[in-house]
PDB file of N, CA, C and O in Angstrom, chain B, residues numbered from 101:
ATOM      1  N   UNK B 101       0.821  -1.193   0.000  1.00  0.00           N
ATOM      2  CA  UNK B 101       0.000   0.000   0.000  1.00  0.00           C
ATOM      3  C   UNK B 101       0.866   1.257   0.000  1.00  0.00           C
ATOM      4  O   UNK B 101       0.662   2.088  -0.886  1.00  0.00           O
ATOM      5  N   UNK B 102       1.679   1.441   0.786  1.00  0.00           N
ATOM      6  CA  UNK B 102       2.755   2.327   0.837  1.00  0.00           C
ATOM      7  C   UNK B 102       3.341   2.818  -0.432  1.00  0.00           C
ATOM      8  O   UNK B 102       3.297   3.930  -0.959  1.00  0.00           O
ATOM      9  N   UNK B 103       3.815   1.877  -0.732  1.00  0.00           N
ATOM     10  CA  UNK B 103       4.698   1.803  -2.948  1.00  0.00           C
ATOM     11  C   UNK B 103       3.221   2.608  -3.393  1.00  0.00           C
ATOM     12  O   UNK B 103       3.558   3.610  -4.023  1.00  0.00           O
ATOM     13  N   UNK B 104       2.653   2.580  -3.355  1.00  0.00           N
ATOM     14  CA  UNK B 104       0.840   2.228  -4.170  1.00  0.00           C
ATOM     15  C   UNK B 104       1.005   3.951  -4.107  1.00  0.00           C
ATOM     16  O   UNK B 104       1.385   4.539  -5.120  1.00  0.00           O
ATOM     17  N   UNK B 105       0.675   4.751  -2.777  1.00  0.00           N
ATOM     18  CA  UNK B 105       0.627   5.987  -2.262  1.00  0.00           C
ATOM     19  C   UNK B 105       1.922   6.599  -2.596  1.00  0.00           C
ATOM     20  O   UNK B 105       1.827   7.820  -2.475  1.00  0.00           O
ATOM     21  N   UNK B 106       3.145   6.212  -2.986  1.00  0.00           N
ATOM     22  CA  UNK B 106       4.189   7.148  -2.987  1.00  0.00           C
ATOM     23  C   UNK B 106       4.391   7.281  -4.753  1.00  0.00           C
ATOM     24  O   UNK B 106       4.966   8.157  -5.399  1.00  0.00           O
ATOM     25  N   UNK B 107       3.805   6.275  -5.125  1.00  0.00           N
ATOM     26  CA  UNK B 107       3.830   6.183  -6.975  1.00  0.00           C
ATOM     27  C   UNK B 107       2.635   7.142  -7.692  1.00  0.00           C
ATOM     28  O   UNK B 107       2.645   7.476  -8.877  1.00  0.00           O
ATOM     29  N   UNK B 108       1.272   7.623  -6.383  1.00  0.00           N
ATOM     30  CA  UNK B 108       0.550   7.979  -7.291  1.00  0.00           C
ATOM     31  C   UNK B 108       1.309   9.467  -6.533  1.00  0.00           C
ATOM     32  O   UNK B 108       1.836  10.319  -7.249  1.00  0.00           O
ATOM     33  N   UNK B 109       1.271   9.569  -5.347  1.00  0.00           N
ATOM     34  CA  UNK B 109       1.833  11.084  -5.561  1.00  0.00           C
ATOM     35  C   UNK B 109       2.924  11.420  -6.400  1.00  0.00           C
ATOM     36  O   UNK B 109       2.887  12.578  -6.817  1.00  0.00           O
ATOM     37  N   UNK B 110       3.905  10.715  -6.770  1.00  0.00           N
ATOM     38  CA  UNK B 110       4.437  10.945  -7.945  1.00  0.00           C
ATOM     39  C   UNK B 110       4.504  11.295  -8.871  1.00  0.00           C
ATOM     40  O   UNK B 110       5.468  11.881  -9.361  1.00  0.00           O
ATOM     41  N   UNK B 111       2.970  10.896  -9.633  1.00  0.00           N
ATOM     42  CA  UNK B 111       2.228  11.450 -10.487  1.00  0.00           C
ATOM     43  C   UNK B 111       1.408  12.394  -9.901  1.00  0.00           C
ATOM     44  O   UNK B 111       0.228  12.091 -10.076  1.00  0.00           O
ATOM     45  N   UNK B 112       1.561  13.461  -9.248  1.00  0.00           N
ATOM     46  CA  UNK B 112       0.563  14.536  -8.591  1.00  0.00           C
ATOM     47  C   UNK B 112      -0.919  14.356  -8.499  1.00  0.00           C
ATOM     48  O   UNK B 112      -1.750  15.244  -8.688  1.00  0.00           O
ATOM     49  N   UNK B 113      -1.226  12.762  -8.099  1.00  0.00           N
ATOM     50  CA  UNK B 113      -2.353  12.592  -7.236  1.00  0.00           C
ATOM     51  C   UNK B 113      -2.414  12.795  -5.937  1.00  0.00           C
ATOM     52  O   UNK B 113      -1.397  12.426  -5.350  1.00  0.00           O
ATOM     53  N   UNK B 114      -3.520  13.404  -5.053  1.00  0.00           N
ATOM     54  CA  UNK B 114      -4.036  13.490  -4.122  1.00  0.00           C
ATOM     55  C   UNK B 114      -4.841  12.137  -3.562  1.00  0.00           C
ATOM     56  O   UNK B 114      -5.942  11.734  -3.936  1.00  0.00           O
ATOM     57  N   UNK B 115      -3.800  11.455  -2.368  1.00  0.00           N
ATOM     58  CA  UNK B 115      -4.155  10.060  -2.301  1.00  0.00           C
ATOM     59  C   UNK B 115      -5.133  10.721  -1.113  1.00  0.00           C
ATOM     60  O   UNK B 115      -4.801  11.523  -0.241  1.00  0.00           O
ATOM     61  N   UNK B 116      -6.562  10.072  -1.383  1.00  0.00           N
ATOM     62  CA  UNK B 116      -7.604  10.013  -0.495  1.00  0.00           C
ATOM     63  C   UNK B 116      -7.633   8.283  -0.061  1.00  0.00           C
ATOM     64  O   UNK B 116      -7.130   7.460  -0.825  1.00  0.00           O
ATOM     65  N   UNK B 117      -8.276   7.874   1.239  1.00  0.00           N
ATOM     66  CA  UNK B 117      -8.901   6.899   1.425  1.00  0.00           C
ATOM     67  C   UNK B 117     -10.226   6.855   2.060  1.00  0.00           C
ATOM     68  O   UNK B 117     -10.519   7.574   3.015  1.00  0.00           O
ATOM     69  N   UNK B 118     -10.900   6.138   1.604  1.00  0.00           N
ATOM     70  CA  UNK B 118     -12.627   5.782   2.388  1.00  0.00           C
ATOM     71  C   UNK B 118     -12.448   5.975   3.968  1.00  0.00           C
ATOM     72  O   UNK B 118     -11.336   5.713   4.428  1.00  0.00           O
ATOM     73  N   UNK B 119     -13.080   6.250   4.510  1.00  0.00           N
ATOM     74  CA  UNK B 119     -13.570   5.842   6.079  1.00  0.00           C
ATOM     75  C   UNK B 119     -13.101   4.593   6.825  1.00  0.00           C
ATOM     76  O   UNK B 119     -13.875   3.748   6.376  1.00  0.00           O
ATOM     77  N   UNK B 120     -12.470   4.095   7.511  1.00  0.00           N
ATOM     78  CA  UNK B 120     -12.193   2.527   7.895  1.00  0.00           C
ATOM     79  C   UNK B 120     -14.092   2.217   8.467  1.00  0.00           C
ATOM     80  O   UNK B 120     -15.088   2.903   8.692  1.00  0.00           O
ATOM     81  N   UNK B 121     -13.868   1.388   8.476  1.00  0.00           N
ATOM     82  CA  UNK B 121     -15.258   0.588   8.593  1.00  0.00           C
ATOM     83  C   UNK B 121     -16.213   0.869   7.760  1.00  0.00           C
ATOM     84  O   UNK B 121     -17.322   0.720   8.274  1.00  0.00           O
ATOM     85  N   UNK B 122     -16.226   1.178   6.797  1.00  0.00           N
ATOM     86  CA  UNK B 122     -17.300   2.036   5.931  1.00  0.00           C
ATOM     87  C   UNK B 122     -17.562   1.327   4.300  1.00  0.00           C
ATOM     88  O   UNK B 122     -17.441   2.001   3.276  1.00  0.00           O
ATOM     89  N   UNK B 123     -17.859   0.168   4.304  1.00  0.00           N
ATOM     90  CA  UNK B 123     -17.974  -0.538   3.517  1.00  0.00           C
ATOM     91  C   UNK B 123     -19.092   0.283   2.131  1.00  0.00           C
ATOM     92  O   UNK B 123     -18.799   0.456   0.948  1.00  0.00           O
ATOM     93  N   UNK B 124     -20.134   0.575   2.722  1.00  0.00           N
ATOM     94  CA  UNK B 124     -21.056   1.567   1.646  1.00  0.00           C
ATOM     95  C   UNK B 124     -19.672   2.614   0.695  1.00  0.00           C
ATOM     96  O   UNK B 124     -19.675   2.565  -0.535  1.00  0.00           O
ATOM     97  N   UNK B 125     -18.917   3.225   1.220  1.00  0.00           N
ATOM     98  CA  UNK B 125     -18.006   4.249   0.623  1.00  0.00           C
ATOM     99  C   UNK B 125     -17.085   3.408  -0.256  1.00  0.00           C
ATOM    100  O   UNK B 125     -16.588   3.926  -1.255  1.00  0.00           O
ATOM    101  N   UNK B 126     -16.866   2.315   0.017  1.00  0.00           N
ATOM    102  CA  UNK B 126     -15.704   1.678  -0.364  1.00  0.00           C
ATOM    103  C   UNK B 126     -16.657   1.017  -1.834  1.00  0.00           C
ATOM    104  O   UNK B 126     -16.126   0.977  -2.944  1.00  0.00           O
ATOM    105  N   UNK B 127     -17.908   0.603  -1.625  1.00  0.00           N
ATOM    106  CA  UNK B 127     -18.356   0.246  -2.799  1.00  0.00           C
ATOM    107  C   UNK B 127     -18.943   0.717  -3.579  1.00  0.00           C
ATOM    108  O   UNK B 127     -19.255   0.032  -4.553  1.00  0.00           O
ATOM    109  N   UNK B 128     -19.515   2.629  -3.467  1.00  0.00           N
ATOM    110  CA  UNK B 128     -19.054   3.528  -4.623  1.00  0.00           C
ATOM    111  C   UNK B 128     -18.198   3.557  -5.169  1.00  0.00           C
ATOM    112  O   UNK B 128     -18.407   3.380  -6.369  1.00  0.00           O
ATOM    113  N   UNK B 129     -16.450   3.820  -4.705  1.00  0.00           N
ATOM    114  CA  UNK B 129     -15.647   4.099  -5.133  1.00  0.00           C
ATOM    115  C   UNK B 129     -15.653   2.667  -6.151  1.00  0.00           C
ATOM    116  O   UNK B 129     -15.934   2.838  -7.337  1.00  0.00           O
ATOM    117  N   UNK B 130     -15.413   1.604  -5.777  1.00  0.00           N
ATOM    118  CA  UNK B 130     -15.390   0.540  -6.278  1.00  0.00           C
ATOM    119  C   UNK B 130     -16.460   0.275  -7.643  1.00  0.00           C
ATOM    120  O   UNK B 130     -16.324  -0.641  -8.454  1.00  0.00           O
ATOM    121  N   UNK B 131     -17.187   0.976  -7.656  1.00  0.00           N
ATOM    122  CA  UNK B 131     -18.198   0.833  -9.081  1.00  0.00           C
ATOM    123  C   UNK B 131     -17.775   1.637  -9.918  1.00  0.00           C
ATOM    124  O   UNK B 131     -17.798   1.312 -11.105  1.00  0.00           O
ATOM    125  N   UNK B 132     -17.140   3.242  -9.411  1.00  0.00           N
ATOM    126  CA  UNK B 132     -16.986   4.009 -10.154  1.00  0.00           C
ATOM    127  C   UNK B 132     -16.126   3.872 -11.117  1.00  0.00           C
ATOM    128  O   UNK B 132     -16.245   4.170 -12.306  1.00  0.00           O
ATOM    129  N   UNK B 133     -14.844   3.190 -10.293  1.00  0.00           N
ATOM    130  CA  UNK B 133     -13.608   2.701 -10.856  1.00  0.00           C
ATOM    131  C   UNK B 133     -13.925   1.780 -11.973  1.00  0.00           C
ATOM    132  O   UNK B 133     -13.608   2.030 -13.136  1.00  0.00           O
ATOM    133  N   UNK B 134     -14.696   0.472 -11.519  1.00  0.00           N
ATOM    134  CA  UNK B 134     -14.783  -0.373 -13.020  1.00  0.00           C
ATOM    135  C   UNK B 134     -15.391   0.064 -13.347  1.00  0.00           C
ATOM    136  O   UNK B 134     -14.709  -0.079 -14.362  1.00  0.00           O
ATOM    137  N   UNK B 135     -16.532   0.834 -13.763  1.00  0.00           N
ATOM    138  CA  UNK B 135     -17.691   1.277 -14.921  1.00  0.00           C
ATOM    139  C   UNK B 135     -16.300   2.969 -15.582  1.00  0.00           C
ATOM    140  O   UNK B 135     -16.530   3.842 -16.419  1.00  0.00           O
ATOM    141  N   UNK B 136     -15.381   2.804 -14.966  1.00  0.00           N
ATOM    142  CA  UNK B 136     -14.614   4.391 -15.715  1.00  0.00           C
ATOM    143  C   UNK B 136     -13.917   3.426 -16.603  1.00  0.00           C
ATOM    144  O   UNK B 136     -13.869   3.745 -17.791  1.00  0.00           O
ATOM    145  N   UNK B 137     -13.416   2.403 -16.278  1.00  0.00           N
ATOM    146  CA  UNK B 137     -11.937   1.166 -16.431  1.00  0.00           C
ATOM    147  C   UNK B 137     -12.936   0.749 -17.661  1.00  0.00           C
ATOM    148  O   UNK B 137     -12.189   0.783 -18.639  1.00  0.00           O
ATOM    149  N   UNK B 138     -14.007   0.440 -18.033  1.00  0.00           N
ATOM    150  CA  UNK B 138     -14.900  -0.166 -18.618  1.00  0.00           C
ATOM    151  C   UNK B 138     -15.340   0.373 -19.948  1.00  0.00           C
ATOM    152  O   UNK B 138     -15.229  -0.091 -21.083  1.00  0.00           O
ATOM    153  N   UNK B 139     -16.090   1.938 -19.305  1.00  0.00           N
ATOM    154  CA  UNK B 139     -16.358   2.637 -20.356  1.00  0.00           C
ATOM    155  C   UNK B 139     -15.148   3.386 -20.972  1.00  0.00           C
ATOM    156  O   UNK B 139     -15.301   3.779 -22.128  1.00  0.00           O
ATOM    157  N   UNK B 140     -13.879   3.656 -20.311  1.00  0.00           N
ATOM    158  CA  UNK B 140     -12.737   5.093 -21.410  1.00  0.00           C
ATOM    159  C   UNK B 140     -11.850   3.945 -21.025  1.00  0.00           C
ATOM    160  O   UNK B 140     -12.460   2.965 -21.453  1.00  0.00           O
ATOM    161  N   UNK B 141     -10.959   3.605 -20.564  1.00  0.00           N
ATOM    162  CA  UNK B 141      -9.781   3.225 -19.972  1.00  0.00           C
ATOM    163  C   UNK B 141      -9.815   1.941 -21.344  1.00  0.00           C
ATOM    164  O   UNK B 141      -9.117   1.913 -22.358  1.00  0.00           O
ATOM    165  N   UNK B 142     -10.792   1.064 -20.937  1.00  0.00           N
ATOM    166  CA  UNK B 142     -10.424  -0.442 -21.840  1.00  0.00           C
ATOM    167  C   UNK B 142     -10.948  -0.105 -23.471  1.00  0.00           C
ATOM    168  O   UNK B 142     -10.476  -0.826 -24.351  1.00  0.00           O
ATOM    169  N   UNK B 143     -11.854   0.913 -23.838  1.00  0.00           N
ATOM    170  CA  UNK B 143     -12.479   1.159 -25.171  1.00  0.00           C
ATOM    171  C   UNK B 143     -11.211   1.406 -25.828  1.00  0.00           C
ATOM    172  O   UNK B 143     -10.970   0.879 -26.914  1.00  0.00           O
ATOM    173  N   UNK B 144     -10.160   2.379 -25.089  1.00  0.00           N
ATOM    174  CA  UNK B 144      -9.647   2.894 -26.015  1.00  0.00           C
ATOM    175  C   UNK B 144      -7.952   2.293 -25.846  1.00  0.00           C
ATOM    176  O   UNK B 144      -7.316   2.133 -24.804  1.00  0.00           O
ATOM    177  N   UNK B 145      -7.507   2.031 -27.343  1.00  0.00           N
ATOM    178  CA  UNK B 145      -6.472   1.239 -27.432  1.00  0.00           C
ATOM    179  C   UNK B 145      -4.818   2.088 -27.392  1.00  0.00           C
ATOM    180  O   UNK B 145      -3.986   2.193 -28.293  1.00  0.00           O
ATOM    181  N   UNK B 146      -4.790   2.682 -25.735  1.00  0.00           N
ATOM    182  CA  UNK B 146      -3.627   3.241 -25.758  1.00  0.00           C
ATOM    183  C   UNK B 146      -2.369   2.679 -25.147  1.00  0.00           C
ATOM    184  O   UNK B 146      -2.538   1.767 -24.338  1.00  0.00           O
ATOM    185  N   UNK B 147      -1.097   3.081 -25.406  1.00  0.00           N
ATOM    186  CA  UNK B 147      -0.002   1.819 -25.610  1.00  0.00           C
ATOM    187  C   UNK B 147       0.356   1.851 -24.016  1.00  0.00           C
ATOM    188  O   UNK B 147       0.184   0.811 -23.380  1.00  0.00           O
ATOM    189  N   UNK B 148       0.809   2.918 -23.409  1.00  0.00           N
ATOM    190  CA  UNK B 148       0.844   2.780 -22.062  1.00  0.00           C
ATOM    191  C   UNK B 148      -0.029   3.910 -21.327  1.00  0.00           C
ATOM    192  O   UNK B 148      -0.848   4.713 -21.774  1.00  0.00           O
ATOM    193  N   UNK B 149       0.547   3.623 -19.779  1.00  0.00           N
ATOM    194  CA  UNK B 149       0.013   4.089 -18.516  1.00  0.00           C
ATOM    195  C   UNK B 149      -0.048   6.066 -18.839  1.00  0.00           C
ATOM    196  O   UNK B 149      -1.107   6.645 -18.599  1.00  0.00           O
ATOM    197  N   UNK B 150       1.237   6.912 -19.396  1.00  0.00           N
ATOM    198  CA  UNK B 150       1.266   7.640 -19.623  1.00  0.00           C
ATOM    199  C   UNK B 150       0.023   8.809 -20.765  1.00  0.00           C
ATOM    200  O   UNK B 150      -0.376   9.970 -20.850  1.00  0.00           O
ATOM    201  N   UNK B 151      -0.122   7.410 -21.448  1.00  0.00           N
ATOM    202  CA  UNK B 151      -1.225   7.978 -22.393  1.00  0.00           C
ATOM    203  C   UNK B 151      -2.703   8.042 -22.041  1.00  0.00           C
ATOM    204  O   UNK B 151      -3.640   8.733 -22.440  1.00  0.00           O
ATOM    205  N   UNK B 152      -2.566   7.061 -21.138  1.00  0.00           N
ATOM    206  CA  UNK B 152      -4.330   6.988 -20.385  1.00  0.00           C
ATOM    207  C   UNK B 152      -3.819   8.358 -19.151  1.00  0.00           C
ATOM    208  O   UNK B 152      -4.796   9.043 -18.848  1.00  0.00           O
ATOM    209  N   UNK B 153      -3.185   8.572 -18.816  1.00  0.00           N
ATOM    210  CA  UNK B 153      -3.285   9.640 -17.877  1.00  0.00           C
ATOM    211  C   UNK B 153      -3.362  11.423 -18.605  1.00  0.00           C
ATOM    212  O   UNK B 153      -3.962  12.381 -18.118  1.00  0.00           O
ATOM    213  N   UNK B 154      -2.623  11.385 -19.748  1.00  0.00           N
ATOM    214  CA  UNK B 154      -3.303  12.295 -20.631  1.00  0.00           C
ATOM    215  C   UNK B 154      -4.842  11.879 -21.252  1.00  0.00           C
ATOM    216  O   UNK B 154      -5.037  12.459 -22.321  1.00  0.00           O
ATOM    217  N   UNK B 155      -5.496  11.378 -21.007  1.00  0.00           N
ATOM    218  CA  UNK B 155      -7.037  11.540 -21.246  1.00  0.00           C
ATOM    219  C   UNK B 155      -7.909  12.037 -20.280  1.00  0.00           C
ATOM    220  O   UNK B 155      -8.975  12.627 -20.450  1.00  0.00           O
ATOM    221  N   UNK B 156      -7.194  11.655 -18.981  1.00  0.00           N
ATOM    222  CA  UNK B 156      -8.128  11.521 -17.768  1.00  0.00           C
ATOM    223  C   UNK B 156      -8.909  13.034 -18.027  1.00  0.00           C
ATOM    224  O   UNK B 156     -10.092  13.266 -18.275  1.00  0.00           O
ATOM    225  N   UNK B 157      -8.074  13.697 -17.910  1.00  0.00           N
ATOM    226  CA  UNK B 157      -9.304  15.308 -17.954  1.00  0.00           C
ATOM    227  C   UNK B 157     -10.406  15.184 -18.636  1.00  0.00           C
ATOM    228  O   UNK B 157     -11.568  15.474 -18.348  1.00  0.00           O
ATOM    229  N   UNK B 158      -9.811  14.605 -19.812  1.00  0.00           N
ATOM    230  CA  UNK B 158     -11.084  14.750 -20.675  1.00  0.00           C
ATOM    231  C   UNK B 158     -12.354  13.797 -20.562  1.00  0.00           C
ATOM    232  O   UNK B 158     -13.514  13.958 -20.942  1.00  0.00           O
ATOM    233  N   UNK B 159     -11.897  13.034 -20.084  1.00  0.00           N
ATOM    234  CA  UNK B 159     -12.509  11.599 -19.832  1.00  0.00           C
ATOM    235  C   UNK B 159     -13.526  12.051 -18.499  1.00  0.00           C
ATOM    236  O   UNK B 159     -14.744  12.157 -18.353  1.00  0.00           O
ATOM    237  N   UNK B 160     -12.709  12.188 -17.903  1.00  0.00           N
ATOM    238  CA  UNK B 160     -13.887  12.812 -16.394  1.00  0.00           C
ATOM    239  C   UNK B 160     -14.722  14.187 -16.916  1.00  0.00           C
ATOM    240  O   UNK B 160     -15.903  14.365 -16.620  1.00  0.00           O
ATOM    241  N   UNK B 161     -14.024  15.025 -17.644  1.00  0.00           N
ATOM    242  CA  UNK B 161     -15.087  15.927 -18.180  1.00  0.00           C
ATOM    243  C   UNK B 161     -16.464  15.017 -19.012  1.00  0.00           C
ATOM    244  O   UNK B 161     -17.624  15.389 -18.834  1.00  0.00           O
ATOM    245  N   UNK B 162     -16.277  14.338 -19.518  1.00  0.00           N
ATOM    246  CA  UNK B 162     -17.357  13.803 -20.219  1.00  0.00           C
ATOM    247  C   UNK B 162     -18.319  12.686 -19.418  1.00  0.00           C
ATOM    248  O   UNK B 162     -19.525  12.465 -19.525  1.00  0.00           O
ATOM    249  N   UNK B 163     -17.319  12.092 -18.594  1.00  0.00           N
ATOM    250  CA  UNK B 163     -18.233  11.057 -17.033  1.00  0.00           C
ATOM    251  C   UNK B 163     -19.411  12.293 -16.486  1.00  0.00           C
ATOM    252  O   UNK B 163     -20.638  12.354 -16.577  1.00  0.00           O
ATOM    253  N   UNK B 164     -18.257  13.306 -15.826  1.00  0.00           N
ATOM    254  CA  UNK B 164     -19.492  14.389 -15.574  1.00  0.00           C
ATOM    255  C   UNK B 164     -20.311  15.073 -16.091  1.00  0.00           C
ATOM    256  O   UNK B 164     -21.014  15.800 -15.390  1.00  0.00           O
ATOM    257  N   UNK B 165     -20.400  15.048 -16.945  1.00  0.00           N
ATOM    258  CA  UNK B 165     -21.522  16.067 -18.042  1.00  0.00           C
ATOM    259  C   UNK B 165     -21.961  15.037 -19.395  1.00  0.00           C
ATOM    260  O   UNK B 165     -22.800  15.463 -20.190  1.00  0.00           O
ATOM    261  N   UNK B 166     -21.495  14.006 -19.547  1.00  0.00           N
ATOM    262  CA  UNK B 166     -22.684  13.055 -20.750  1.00  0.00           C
ATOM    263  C   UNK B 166     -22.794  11.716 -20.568  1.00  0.00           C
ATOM    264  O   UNK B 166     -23.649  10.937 -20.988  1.00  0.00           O
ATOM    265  N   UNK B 167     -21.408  11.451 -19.596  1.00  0.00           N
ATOM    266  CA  UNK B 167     -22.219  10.070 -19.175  1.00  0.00           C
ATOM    267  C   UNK B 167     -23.405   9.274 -18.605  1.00  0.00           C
ATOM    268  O   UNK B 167     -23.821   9.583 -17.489  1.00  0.00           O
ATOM    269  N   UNK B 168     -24.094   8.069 -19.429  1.00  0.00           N
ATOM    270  CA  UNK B 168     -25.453   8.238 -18.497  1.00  0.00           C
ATOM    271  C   UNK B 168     -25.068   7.236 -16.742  1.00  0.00           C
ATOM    272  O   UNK B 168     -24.190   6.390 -16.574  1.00  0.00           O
ATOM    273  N   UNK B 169     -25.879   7.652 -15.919  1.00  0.00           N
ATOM    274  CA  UNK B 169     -25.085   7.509 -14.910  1.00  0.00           C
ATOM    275  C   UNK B 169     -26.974   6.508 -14.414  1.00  0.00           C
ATOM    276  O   UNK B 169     -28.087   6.831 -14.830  1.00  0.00           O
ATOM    277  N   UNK B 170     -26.659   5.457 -13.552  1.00  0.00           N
ATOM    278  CA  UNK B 170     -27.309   4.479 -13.099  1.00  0.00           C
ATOM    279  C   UNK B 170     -27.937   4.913 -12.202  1.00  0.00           C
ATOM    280  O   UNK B 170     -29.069   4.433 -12.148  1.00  0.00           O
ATOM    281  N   UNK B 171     -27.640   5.825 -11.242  1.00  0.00           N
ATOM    282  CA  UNK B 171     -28.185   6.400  -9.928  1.00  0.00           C
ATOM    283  C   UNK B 171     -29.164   7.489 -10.597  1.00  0.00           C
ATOM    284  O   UNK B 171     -30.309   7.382 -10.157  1.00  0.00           O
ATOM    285  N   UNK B 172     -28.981   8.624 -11.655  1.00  0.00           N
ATOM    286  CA  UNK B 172     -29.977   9.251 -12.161  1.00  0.00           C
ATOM    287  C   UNK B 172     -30.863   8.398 -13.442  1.00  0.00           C
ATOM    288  O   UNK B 172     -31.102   8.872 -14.552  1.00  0.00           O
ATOM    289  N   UNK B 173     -31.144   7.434 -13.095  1.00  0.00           N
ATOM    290  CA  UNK B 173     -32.203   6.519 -14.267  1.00  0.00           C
ATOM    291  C   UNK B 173     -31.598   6.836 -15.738  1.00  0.00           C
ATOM    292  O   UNK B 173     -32.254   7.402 -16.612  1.00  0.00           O
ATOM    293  N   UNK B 174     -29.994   6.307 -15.926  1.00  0.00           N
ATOM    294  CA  UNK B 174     -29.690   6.301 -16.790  1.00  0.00           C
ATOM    295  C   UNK B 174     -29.719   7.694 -17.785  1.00  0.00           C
ATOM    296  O   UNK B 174     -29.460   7.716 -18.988  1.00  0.00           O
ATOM    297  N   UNK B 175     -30.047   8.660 -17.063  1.00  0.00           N
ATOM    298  CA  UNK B 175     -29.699  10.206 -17.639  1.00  0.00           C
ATOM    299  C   UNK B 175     -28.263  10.565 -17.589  1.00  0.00           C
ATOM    300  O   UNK B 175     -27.749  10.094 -16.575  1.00  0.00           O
ATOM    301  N   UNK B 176     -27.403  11.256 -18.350  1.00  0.00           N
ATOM    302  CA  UNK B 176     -26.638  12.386 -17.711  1.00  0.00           C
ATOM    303  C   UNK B 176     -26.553  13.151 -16.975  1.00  0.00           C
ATOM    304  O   UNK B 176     -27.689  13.533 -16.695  1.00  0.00           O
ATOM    305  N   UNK B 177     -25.441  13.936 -16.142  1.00  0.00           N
ATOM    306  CA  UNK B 177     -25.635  14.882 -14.903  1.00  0.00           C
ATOM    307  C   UNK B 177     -26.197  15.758 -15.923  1.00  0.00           C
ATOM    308  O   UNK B 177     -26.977  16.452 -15.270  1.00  0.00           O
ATOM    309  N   UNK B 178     -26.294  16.312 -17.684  1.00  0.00           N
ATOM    310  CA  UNK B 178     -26.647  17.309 -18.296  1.00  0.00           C
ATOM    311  C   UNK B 178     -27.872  16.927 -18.362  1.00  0.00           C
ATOM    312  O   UNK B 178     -28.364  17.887 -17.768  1.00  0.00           O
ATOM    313  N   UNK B 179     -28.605  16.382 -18.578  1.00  0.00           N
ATOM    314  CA  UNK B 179     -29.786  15.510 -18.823  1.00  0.00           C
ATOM    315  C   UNK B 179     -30.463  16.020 -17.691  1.00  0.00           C
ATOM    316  O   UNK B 179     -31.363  16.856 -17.774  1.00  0.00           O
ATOM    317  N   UNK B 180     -29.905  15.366 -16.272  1.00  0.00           N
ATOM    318  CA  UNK B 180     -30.797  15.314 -14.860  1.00  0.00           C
ATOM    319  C   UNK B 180     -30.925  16.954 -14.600  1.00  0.00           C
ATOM    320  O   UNK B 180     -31.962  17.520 -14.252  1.00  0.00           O
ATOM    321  N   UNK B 181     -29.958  17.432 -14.785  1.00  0.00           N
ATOM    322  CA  UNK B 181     -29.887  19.158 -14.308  1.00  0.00           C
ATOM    323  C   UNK B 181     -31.181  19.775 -14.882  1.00  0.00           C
ATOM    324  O   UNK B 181     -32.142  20.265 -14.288  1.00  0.00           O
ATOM    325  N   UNK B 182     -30.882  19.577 -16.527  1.00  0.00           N
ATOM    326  CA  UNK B 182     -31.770  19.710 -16.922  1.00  0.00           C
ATOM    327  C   UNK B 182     -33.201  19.281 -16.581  1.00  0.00           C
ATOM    328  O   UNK B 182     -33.724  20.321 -16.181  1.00  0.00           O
ATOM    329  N   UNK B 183     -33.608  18.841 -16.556  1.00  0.00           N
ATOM    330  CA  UNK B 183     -35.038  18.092 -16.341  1.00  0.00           C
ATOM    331  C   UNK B 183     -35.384  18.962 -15.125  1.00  0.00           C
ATOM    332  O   UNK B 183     -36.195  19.887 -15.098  1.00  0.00           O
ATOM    333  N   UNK B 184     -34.506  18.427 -13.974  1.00  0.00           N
ATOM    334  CA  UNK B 184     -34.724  19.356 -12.506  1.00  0.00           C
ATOM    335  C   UNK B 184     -35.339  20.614 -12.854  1.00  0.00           C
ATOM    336  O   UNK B 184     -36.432  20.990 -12.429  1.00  0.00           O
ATOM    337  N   UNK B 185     -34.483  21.338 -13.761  1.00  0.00           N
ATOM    338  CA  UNK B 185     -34.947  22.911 -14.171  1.00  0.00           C
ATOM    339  C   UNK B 185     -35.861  23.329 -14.685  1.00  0.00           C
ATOM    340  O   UNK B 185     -36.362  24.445 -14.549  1.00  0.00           O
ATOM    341  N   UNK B 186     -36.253  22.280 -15.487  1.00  0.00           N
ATOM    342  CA  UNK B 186     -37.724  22.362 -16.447  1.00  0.00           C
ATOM    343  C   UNK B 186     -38.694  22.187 -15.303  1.00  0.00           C
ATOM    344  O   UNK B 186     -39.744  22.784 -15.537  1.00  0.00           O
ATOM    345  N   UNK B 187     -38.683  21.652 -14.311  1.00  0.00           N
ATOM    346  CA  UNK B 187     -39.510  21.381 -13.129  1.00  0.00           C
ATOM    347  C   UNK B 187     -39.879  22.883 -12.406  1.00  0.00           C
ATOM    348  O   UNK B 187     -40.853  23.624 -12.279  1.00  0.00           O
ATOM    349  N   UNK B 188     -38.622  22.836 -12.069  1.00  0.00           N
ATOM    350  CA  UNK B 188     -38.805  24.433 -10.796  1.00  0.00           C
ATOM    351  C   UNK B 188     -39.215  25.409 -12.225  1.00  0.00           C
ATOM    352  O   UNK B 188     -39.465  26.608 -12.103  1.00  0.00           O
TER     353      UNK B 188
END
């Protein structure tokens, strides 16, 4: 775990961890990860680790704003915002 935390700050990640005992937190994170690994990470055929980390921006820009997401009934966060607004 240690190697794990000193390799991603390396790469200027901000190592967070879940709650200890907090199994609910641990299995968001845990969905988010394979459905990201799933939908951008494995679609796209890049040669190494360096090249998937130049996508990430873009990649999370598009998770947050067009991906359809399971918790909002398969809408987008653009989608759900929307709708909300047409409401109020």
């Amino acid at each position: 775990a240690d190697s794990t935390r000193t390799f991603a700050t390396s790469l200027g990640f901000i190592v967070c961890t879940t709650p200890v005992r907090s199994p609910e937190s641990n299995g968001m994170a845990e969905s988010f990860v394979k459905t990201f690994k799933r939908d951008y990470v494995y679609v796209n055929d890049l040669p190494d680790a360096v090249s998937v980390m130049e996508k990430l921006t873009e990649w999370m820009e598009d998770y947050n704003n067009w991906h359809p997401h399971k918790g909002l009934k398969m809408q987008s966060p653009r989608e759900y915002r929307s709708s909300l607004l047409a409401i109020n």
